[in-house]
N, C-alpha and C positions, 0 to 999 in steps of 0.2 A: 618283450624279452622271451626266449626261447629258453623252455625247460627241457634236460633230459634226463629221461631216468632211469637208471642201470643196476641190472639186480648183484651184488656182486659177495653177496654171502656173509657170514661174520668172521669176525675174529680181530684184534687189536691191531694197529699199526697206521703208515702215513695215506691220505688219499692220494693215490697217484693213477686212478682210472681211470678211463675212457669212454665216454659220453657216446650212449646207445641211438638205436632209431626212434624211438618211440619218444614222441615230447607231447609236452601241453603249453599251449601258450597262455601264458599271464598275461594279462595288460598292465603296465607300471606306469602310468604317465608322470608320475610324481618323484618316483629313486633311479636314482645313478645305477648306472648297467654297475654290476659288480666283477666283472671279469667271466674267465672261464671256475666253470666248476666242476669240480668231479665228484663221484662217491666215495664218501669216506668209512673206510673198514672199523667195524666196533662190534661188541660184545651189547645184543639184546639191544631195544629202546629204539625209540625211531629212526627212518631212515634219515642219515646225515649226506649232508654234500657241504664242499666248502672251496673255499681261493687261496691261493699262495698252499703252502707248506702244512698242512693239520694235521693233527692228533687228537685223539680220543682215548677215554678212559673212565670207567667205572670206579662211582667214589660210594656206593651206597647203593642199598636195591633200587632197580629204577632210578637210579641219579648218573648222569654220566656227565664228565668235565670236556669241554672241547675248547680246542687252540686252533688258533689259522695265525699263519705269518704273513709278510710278504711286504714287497716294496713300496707298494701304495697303500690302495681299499682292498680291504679282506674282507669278505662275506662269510656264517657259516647260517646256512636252511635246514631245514627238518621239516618234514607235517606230521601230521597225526589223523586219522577218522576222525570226523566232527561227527560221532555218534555219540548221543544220552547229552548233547550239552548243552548248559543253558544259559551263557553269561562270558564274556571276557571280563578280567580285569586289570588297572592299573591303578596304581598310585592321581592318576590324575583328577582334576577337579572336573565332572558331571564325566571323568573317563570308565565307568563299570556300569552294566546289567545289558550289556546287545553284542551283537555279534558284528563286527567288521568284516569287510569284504576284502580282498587278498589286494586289490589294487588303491584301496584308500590309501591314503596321503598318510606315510612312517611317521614316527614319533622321533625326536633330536631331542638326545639327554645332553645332561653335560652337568658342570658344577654348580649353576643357577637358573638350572631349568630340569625338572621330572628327576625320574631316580632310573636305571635301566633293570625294567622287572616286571612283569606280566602272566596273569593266570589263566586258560580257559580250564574254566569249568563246567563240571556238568553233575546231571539229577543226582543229590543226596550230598554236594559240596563237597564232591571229590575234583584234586585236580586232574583233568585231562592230561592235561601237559601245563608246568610253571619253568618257567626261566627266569634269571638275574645275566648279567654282564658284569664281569671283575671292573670293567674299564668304566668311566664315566660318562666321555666323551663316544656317544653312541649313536648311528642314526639305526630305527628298531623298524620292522615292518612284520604286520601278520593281519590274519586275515581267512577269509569263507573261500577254498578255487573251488569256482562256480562251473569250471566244465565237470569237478570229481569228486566233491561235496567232501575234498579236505581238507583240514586246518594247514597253514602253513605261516612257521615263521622264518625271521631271518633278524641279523643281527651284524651291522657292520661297521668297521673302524679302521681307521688309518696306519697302517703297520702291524698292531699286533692286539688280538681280540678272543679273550678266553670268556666263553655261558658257561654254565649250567642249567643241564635240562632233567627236570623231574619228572618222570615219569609215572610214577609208584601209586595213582591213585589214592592217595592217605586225601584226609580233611585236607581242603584247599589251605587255609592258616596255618596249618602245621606244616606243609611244602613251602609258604612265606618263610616262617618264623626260621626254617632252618638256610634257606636262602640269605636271609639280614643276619642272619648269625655267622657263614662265611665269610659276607662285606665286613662283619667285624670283628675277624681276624688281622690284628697288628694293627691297628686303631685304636687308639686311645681314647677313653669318650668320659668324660666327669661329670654328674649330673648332680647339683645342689640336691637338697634334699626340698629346699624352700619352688622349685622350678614344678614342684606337682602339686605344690598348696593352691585350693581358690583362690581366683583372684578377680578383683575391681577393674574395669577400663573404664579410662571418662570418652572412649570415644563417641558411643552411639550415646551416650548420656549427656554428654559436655560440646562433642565438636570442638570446634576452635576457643568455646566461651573456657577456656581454664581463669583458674587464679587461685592461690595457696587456699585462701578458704572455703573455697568449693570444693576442692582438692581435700584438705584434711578434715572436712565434714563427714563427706563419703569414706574415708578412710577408717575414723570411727564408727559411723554407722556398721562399714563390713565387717572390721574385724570383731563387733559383735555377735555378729550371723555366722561367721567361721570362713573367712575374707581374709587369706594372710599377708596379699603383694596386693599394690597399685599399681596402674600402669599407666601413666600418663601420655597423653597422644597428643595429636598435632595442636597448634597453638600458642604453645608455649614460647615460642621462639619467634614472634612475634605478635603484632596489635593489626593487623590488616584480618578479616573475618569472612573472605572470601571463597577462602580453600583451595586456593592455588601454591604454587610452589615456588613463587617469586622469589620469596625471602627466604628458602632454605640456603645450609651453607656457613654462615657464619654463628648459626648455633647459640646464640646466646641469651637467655632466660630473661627476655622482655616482659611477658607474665606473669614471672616468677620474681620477684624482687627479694633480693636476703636469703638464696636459691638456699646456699648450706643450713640456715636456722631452720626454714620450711621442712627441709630434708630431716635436719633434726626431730623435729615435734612429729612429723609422721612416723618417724622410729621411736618416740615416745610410746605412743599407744602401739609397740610390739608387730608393725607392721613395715613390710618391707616395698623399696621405691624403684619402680622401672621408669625409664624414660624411653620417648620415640623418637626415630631418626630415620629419613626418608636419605638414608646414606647417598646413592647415585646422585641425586640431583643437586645443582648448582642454580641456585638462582639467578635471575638474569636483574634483579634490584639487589643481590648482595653484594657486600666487599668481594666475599669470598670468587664471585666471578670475576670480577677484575683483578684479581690473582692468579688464581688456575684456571678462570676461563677457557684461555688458548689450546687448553688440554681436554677435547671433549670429543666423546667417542658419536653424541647426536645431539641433534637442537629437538626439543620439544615444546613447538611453540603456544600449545594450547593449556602446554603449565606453566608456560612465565620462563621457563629452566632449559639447561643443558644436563647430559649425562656424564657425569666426569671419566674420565680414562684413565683405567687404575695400571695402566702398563705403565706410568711415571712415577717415578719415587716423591715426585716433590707432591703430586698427588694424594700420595698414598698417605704421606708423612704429614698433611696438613688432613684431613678426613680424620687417621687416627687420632691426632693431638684432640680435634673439634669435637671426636667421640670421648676418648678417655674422660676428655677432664668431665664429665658428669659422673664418673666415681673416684677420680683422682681428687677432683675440687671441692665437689660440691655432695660426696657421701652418698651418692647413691649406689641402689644395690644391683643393679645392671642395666643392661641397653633392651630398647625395641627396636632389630635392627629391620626397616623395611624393605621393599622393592629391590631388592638384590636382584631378584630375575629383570630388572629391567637393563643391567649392564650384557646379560646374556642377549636379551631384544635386540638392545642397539647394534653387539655386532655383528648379527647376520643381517643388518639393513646392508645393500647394493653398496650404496654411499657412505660406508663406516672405512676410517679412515685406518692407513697403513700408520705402523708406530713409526716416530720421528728418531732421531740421535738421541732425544736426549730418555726415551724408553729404555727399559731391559726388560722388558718381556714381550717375545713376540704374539704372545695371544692373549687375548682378554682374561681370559679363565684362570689363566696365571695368575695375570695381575690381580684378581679378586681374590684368588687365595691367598695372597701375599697381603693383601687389606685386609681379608678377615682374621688372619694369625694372629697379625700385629694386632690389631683391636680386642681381642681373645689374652693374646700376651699383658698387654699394660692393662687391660680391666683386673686380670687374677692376680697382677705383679702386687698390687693395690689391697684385692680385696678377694681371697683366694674361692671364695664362694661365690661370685659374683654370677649373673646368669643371661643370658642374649637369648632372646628371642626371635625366630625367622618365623617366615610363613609359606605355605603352600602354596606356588608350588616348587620353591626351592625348598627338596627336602633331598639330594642325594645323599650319598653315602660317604662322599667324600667332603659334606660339610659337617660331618657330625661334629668333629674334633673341636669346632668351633661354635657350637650353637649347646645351648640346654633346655631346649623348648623350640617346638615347632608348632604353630597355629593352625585352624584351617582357615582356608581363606573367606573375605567376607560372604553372606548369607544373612544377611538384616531379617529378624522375625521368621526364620523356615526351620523348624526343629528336623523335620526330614532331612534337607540336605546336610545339616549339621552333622547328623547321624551318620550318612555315608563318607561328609567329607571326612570327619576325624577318624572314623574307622579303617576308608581307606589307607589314608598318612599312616595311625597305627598299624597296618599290617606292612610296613613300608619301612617304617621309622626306627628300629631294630630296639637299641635302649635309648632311647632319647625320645622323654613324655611328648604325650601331644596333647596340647590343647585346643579346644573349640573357640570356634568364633562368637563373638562377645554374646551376652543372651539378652535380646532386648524382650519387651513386650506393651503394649497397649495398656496403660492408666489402669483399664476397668477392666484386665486381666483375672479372671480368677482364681483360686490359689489354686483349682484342681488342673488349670493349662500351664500354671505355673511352674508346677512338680511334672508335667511332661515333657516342659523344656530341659528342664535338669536330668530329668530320666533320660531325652534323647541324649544327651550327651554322656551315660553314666561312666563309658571307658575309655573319657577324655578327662583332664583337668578342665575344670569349669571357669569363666568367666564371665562376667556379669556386669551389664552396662545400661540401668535403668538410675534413676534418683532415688537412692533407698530411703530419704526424705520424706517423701509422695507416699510409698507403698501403705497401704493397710495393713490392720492384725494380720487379717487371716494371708494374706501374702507373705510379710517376715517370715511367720509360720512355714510355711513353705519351702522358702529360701533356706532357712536355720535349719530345717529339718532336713532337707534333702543335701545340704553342705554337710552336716553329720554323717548320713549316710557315708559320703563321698570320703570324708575324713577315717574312719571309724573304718572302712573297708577297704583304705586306699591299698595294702599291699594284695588284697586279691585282684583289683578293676584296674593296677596297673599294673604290678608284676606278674601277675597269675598268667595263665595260659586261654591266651585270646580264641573264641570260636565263633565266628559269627556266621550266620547263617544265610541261604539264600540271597547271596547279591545282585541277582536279577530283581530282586524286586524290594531292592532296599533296604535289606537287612532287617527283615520282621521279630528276627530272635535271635539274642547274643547271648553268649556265655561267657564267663571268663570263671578257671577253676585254678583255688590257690592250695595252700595247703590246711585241708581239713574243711573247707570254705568254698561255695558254688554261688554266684549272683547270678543270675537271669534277668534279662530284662524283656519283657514281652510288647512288642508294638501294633499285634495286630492281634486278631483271637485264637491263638495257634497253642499248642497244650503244650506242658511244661514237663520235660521227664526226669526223674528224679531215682531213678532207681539205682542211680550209684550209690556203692557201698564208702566211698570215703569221707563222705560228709558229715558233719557235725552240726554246718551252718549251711544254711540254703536259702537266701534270698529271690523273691520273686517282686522285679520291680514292674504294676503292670501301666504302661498308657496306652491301652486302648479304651474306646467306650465300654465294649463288653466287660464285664466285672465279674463273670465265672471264667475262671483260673481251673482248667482242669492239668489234675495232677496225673501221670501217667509211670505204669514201672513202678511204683514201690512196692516196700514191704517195711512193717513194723512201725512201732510208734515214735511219732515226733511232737513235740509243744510248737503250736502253731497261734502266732500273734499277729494281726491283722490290725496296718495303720491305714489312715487316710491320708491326701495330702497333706495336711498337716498336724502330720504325725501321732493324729489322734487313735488311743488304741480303741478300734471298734469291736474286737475278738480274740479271746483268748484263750484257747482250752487246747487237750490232750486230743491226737487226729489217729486213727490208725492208716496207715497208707496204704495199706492192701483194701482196705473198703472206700476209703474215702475217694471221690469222683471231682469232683469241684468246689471248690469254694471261692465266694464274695470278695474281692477287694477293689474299691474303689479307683474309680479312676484317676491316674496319679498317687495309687496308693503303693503301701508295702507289703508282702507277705514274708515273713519269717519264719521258717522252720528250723526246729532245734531239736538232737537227740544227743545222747551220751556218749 
């Protein structure tokens, strides 16, 4: 593709120039030519170019809103010097800490798949340049041009396509945060209060082995550790132990025997019941196939299954009926709804089928959103707290309305990835909690790696998927203790104002600051500053090995209590923070600071 670049001054209005001598050639082997582009006239902020009909405008320093129209694909590009920077990011799963090159393979958003929103960053986790897209339905492209060592994005959609691009240099999460806060204007989004508590999976613990008494053993167990939801996962819905997806579909508590009593007794001991549902798939041994069968957007042969085609009502209508009834019937307190991005997969396969007569919606994405409403509708019609769970990497913007929890996706035993996956989603996820992927660990785990898994996840809801059966003292210890933590501080580590640091290299130091309240969590040996004057309370959670905590920036005195991992206080006295340099806290331990 042929670039031109034409110098054409500021000032507000439509682009309607005319394309100079001087070009640079891209190589795109991967994105649709976008049409002609011209320079688009604006006030400050990068140079704009775009397709069809555009406008520009200044919503905030350094923030400018732009619109492209037109009859097809609209494109709008900008670059920026890739000077001081150190990292792109996105919402995607292993998608943060390198730099893309201008001809890589775009990114395709849409309603079950990515979110449209990306940061470069650079030294000191300013953003370079961050953009969002109002629309869903996005293909995104950016990138290193290697003949001029500048960043360049683009962002393109079918008819009509309004970014935002930040410019302003502020903390890169603070450019997110106000980005997801735009998306949710005029969206509706309800979030139980129950959708942030700890919670139990039997996945990595159970697999397919469920059955009510294994089920309300663990249930007990957690809700003593401070575990307020279960979430029960595959197996339950049948007695086959292979892990395939034959028998999805017809949905029915093979299992589970006396489904509503069971449901009962675990709401006895004050805890609350999820269930899982591998929604897309139709198994190819259910009834349910030989019913909606005929209606399948792909064969998936290596799970037994098809992908159901939610552009048919009769679809859509039998799917919801087979989801409701687990809190219509049988009392439970929400869905785990899975693999939703697998309806976006199937329709960009070559061979995904055109919708028949008896369809109303010409595209898939519709039809999903017309599943998910309904399924959203009859759960709260029922049970107005009810909660659904998706996972990464369906987490747009326009699924919020219907999900009250978003996961990250699996990561079996990797407290690092956890760390970026959930942070990512959260800088993404706007008000709608996130939580991490289950938290396994090795028998002879000991409680000090124990309290590093829960520290990596500390600005996520936690989840937890070992046999708390099995566990030793000094592990519950652990568990209970850093579930407290999580409990006890939940409105600053999920409401507060998220900052995390250096995502090139995995986010070594987070912050989240609420009101009167700072938590820090340290993962690598990097110093802690402290020298803001708003705090009362200052948490420092550290898991790295090194165990000197240096404090930097203060002044005045603070009561400083020092736990282990398991919560044992190892130090407790009066600190002055103008002298004080470092101090001891174990690894996977706590430091707490308190002044008046």
């Amino acid at each position: 593709m042929t670039e031109t670049e034409t110098d054409t001054g500021t000032g507000t209005g439509t682009g309607t120039g005319s394309e100079a001598e001087a070009t640079t050639e891209v190589w795109e082997p991967h994105a649709p030519a976008p049409g002609a582009l011209h320079p688009l006239l604006h006030a400050g902020g990068p140079e704009l170019r775009a397709s069809g009909t555009a406008t520009a405008r200044e919503v905030a320093d350094g923030v400018v809103e732009v619109t492209a129209e037109g009859p097809a694909e609209v494109r709008i590009e900008w670059r920026v010097p890739c000077v001081d920077v150190s990292s792109f990011w996105t919402p995607e799963p292993r998608g943060t800490g390198w730099l893309p090159a201008a001809w890589s393979a775009p990114r395709r958003t849409g309603l079950a798949a990515g979110a449209p929103i990306a940061a470069l960053v650079g030294t000191g986790d300013t953003a370079v340049c961050a953009f969002a897209a109002e629309q869903t339905e996005v293909l995104a492209g950016a990138g290193v041009v290697e003949e001029t060592g500048d960043f360049r994005f683009w962002a393109q959609a079918t008819g009509r396509i309004t970014v935002r691009i930040d410019t302003s240099r502020r903390q890169f999460a603070r450019c997110l945060a106000d980005l997801t806060a735009w998306w949710g204007e005029g969206r509706t989004v309800v979030v139980p209060e129950d959708a942030r508590r700890p919670a139990y999976s039997t996945w990595y613990s159970m697999h397919q082995e469920v059955s009510p008494e294994r089920i309300e053993t663990q249930a007990a167990l957690g809700k003593a550790l401070g575990l307020d939801v279960i979430i029960v996962d595959d197996g339950w819905m049948t007695a086959d132990r292979t892990r395939g997806y034959a028998h999805c579909g017809d949905w029915e508590p093979v299992s589970l025997p006396d489904t509503a009593e069971h449901v009962r007794r675990v709401h006895d001991l004050g805890v609350r019941y999820l269930l899982w549902y591998a929604l897309p798939f139709i198994g190819k041994d259910s009834a349910a196939y030989r019913k909606i069968g005929r209606h399948a957007l792909a064969d998936v042969p290596h799970l037994g299954a098809v992908v159901a085609d939610p552009r048919y009502p009769e679809v859509r209508e039998f799917l919801t009926d087979r989801l409701a009834r687990a809190v219509e019937e049988w009392g439970m307190d929400g869905l785990k709804v899975d693999f939703v991005d697998s309806f976006a997969r199937a329709a960009e396969r070559p061979d995904a089928p055109v919708p028949g007569p008896e369809a109303d919606c010409a595209e898939v994405a519709e039809g999903v959103a017309k599943l998910l409403a309904a399924i959203r509708a009859r759960t709260t019609a029922v049970h107005p707290e009810a909660m659904i769970e998706h996972r990464q990497p369906y987490v747009s913007p326009a699924l919020w309305p219907y999900v009250t929890m978003i996961r990250a996706t699996d990561c079996p035993l990797s407290p690092q990835e956890n760390r970026q996956r959930t942070l990512d989603v959260r800088l993404a996820a706007g008000p709608v909690p996130v939580h991490a992927d289950m938290l396994m660990w090795h028998p002879a785990e000991p409680p000090e790696q124990i309290a590093c898994h829960l520290v990596n996840v500390l600005f996520a809801v936690p989840q937890i998927s070992v046999d708390l059966a099995a566990q030793g003292p000094g592990q519950r210890e652990a568990i209970a203790f850093w579930l407290g933590v999580f409990r006890e501080h939940l409105d600053t580590l999920q409401r507060g104002e998220l900052l995390p640091s250096r995502p090139d290299l995995g986010y070594p130091l987070v912050t989240a600051r609420g009101e009167g309240a700072v938590v820090v969590a340290r993962y690598a040996a990097l110093p802690v500053d402290v020298s803001a004057d708003d705090w009362h309370t200052l948490l420092v959670a550290n898991a790295d090995a090194d165990p000197d905590v240096r404090l930097i920036g203060g002044s005045g005195r603070a009561t400083a209590t020092v736990q282990d991992a398991r919560g044992r206080i190892v130090r407790q006295d009066e600190i002055d923070l103008d002298w004080t340099d470092t101090l001891a806290v174990p690894r996977g331990g706590l430091l707490s600071l308190r002044r008046p």
